[in-house]
C-alpha positions in Angstrom: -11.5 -18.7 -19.7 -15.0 -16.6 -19.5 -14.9 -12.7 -19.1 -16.2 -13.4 -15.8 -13.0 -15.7 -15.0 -10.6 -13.0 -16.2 -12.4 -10.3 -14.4 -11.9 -12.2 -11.4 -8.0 -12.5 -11.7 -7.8 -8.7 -12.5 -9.4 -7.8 -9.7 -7.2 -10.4 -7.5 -4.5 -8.9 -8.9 -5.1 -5.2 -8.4 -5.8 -5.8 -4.9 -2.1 -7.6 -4.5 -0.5 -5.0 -6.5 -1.9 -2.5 -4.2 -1.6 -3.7 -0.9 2.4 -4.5 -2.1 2.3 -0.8 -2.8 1.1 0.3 0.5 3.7 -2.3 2.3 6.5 -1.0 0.8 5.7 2.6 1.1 5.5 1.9 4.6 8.9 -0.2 4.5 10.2 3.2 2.9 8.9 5.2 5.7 9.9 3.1 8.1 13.3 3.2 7.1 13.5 7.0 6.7 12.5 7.5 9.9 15.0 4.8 11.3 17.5 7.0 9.1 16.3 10.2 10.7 16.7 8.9 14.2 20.2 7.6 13.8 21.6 10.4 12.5 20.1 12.8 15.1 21.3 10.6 17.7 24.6 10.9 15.8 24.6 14.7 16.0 
């Protein structure tokens, strides 16, 4: 593999990591907010 090759693939990678990042933060989000909502309705 060249630098060039393996700079590539880092790069690849960083973006995938950080867009899974920003996915599940928003999953988490979403969820707390679901959570909020039931148990106001709850209340």
């Amino acid at each position: 593999m060249t630098k060039e090759e393996i700079k590539k693939l880092l790069e690849d990678s960083k973006k995938t990591l950080d867009q899974d990042h920003e996915n599940f933060v928003k999953s988490i989000k979403n969820d707390l907010t679901s959570f909020k909502k039931k148990t106001l309705d709850k209340i």
